[in-house]
C-alpha positions in Angstrom: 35.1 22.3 25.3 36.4 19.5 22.9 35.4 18.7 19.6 35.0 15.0 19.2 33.9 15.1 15.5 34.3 17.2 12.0 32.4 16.1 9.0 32.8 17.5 5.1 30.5 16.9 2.9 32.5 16.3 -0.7 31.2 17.7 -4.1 31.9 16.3 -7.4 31.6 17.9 -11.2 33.1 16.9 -14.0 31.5 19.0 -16.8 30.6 22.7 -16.1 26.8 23.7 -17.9 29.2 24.9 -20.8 30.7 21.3 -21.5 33.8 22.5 -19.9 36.3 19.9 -18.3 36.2 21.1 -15.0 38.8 18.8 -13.4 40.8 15.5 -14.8 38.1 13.1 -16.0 37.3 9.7 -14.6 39.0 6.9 -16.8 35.7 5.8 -18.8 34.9 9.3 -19.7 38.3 9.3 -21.4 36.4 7.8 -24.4 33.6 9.4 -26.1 32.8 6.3 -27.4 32.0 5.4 -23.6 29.8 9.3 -23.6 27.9 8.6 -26.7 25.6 5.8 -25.2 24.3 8.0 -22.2 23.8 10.7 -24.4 21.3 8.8 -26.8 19.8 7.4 -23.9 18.7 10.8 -22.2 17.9 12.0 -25.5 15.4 8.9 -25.9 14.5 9.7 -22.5 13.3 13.1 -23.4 11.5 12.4 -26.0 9.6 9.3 -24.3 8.5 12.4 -22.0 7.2 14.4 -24.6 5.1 11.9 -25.4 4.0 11.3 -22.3 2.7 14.3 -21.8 1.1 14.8 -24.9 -0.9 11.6 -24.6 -1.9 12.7 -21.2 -3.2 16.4 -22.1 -4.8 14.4 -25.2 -6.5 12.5 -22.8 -5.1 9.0 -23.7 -3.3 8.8 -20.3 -3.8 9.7 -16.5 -1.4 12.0 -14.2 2.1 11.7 -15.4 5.0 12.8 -13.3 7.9 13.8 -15.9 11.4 13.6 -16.0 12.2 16.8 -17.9 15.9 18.2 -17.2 16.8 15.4 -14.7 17.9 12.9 -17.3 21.1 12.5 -16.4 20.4 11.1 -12.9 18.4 8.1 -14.4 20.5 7.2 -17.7 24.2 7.8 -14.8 22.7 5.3 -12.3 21.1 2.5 -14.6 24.7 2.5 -16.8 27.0 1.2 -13.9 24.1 -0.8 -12.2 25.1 -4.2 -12.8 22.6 -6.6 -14.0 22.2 -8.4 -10.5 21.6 -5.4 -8.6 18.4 -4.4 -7.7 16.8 -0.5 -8.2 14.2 0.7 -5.8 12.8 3.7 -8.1 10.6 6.9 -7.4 8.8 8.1 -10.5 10.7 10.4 -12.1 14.4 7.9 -12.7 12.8 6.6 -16.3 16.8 6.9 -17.7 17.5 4.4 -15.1 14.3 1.8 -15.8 14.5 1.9 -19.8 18.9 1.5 -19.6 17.6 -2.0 -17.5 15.0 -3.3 -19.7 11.6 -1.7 -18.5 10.0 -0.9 -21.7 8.0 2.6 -22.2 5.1 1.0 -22.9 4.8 -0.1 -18.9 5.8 3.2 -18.2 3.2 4.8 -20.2 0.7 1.4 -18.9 1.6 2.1 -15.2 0.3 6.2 -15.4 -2.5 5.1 -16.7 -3.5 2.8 -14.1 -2.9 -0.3 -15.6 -1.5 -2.3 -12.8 -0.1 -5.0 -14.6 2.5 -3.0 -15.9 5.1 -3.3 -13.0 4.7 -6.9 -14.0 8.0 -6.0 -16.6 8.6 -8.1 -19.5 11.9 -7.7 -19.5 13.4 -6.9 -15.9 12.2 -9.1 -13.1 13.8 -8.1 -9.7 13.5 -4.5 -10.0 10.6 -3.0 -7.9 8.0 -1.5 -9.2 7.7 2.5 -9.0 6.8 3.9 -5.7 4.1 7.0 -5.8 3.9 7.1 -2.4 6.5 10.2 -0.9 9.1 8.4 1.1 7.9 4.9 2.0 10.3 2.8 -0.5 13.7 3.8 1.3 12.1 1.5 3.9 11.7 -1.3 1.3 15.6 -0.6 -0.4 16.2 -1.4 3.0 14.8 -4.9 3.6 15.9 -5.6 -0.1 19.4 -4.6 0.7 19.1 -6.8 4.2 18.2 -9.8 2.5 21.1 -9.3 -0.3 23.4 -8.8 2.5 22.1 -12.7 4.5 22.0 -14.2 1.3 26.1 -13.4 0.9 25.0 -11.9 -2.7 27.6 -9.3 -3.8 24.5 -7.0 -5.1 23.6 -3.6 -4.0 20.0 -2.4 -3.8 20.1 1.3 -5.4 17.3 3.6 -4.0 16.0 6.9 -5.7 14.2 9.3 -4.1 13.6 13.0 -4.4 14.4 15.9 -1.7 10.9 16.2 -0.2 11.0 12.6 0.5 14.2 12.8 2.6 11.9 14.9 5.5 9.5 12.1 5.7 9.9 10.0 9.0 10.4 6.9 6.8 13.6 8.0 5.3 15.4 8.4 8.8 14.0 5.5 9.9 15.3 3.7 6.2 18.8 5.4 6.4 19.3 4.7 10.5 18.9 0.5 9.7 20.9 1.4 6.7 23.6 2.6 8.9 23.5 -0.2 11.4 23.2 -3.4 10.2 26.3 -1.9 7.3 24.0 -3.1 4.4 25.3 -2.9 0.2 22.2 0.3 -0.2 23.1 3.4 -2.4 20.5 6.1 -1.5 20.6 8.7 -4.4 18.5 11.6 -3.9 17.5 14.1 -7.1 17.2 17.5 -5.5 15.3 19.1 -8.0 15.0 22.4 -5.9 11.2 21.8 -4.8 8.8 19.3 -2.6 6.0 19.3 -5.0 5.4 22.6 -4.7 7.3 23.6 -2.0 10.9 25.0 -2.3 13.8 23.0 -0.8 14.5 25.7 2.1 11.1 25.6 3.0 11.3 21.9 4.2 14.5 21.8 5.7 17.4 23.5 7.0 19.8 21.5 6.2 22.1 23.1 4.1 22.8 19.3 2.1 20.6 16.6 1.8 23.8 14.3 2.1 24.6 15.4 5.3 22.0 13.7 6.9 23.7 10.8 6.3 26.6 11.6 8.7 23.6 11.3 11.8 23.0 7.5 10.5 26.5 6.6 10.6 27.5 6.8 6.6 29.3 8.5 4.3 27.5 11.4 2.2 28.2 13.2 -0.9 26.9 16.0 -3.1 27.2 15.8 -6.8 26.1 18.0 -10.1 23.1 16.2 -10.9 23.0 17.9 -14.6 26.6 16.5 -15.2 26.0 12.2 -16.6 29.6 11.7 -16.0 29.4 13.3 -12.2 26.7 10.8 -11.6 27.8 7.8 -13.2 31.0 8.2 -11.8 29.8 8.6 -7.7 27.1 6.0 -8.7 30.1 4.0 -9.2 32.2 4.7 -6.6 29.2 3.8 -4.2 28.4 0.7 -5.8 31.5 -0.2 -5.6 32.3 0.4 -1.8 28.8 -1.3 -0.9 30.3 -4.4 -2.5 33.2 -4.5 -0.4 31.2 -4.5 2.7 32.2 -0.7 3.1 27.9 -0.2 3.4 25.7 2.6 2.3 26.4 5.5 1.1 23.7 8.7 0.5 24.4 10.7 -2.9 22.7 14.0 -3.3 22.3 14.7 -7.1 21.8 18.7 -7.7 19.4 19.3 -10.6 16.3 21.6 -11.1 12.7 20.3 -12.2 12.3 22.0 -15.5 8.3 20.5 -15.8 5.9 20.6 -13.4 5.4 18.5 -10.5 2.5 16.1 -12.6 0.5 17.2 -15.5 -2.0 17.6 -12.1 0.2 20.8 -11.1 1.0 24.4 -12.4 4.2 25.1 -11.1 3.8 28.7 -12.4 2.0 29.5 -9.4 5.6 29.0 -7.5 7.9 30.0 -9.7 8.4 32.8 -12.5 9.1 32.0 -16.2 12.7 33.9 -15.8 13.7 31.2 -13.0 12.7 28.7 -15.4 14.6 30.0 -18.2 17.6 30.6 -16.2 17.9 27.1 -15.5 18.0 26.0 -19.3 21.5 27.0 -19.5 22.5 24.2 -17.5 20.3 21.3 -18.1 22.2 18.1 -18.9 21.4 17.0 -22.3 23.1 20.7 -24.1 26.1 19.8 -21.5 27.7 16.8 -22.5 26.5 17.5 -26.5 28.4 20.5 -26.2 31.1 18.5 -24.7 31.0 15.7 -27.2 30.6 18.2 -30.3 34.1 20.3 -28.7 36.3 16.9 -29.1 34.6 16.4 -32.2 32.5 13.2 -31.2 29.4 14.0 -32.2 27.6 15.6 -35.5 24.7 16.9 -37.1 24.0 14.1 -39.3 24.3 11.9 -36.0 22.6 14.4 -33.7 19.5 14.0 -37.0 19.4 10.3 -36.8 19.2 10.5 -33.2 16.2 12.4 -33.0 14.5 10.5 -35.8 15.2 7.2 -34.3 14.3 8.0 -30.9 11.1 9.2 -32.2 10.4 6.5 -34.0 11.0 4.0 -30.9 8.9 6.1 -28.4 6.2 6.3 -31.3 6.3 2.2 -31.6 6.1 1.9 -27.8 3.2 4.2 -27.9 1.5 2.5 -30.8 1.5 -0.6 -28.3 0.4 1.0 -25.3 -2.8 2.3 -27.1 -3.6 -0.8 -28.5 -3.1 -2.8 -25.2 -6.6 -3.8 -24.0 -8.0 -2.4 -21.1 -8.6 -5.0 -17.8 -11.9 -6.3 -16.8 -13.2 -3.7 -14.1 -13.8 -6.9 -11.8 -9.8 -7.8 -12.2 -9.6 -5.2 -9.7 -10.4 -7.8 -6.8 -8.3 -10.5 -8.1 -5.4 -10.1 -5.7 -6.8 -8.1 -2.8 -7.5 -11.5 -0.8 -6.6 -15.3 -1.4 -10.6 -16.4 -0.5 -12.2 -13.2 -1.3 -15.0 -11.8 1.9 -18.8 -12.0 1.3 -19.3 -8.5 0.7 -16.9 -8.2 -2.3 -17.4 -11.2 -3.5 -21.0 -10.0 -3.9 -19.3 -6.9 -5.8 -17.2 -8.6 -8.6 -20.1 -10.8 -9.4 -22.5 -7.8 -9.7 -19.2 -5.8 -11.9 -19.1 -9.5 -14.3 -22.5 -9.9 -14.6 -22.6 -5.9 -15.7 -20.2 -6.7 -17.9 -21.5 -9.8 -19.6 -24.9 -7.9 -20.0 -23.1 -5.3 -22.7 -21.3 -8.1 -25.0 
């Protein structure tokens, strides 16, 4: 017998859950003043999600999925993105929407089932948030296809989480990926569960990022909880993808610290001493601790922070609740270009409804 192949699968950390250099730091992290920014952004992040959920359990907002101890996955991608480049999201990157103009009030709009939130004021070739497990890799794909005909030097960047990388879709997304050598960064957020299912009970792969290696690409695991770690690989990716060098798959290590939706009680799968374990190395504590330790960062800033990011989120949230609702019959306005008899029949019966309470 003859091996004909080896394959490593490469981990990168910069920061330890201490704020602890772990190994020489990439050449923008050399400069706090480079740190600071990602650090107020998942900071604002957290607090938007706060809010979130206390609007939904107020009962001012549906199902909310939140982001709670995976900011630094969002706010690392969106910073090196370039302005050209195109995110495919999931629905828990916020970091990565808000750093690229989406603003929280279309956040907040979209959960509760305002459509014409993805409609974003302020970014207009990002796609919209995909709720369905699994089936956007297949879009990043067809994005990143017609980037690569058009001779753009952009790269689609697609975010998933781990469950969705045992969906059918995502081989099938990360095979064409492979072969047609398309500018696609896959970056998975392996929060540790699949809803409510723990990450060894759907596979038995012992990375996600290996499963790049059976398409043909390059994969890489990286501290998810570590800004610097994901910016930095984020980076590299983006970078490679440019030079024709094609997709890579980067598996970002974190842990879920909220339930799966305000829909779910994770404490029926997990104890509160797991949960509190995990605290200690959630990424917002890391690189304050870090910052604070070369003497970048104060109280007095660490204050203002807090106030100001509480008084943005509040200002988005002031708009959201103000935004009028839709018309109930909007709903059929762009199902069909000549609408069929029988819902036709419908939104007239819904605007006639409608008409008879004014």
């Amino acid at each position: 017998m003859s091996i004909i192949a080896n394959f490593q699968i490469p981990y990168t950390q910069f920061l330890d859950h201490t704020g602890d250099v772990v190994q020489p730091l990439p050449e923008f992290a050399l400069d706090c003043e480079n740190l600071t920014p990602l650090y107020r952004a998942m900071v604002e992040n957290r607090t938007f999600d706060a809010k979130a959920i206390a609007l939904q359990r107020t009962g001012r907002m549906g199902t909310y999925a939140s982001s709670l101890g995976q900011e630094a996955i969002g706010v690392g991608i969106g910073s090196i993105m370039r302005e050209d480049d195109i995110l495919v999201p999931s629905y828990r990157e916020y970091g990565a929407q808000f750093w690229r103009g989406v603003r929280m009030k279309e956040i907040l709009l979209y959960w509760s089932g305002d459509e014409r939130s993805n409609n974003f004021e302020n970014q207009k070739t990002d796609l919209p948030i995909c709720v369905t497990i699994g089936a956007h890799p297949a879009h990043a794909v067809g994005v990143a296809y017609a980037l690569k005909l058009r001779g753009k030097n952009q790269v689609a960047v697609c975010t998933l989480g781990d469950g969705a990388t045992s969906k059918g879709d995502f081989y099938e997304a990360i095979n064409a990926a492979g072969v047609w050598n398309l500018p696609l960064v896959f970056v998975v957020s392996n929060n540790q569960f699949a809803i409510s299912i723990r990450y060894e009970q759907q596979t038995a792969a012992k990375t996600i990022a290996q499963k790049a290696i059976a398409a043909g690409f390059a994969g890489e695991q990286i501290d998810g909880n570590d800004v610097i770690a994901v910016r930095h690989s984020v980076d590299q990716a983006l970078q490679k993808a440019r030079r024709g060098g094609g997709p890579t798959l980067i598996e970002a290590i974190t842990y879920r610290m909220s339930d799966h939706t305000t829909a779910d009680d994770a404490s029926r799968y997990r104890s509160k001493e797991e949960l509190s374990e995990q605290w200690a190395y959630e990424p917002i504590s890391r690189l304050r601790n870090y910052l604070i330790k070369k003497e970048a960062w104060t109280k007095d800033e660490e204050d203002t922070l807090i106030k100001n990011s509480a008084a943005i989120v509040q200002e988005e949230v002031d708009e959201y609740l103000n935004t009028p609702p839709r018309e109930p019959s909007s709903m059929f306005d762009h199902l069909y270009e000549n609408l069929p008899a029988a819902y036709a029949e419908q939104q007239a019966e819904l605007m006639e409804k409608g008409s008879a309470h004014v």
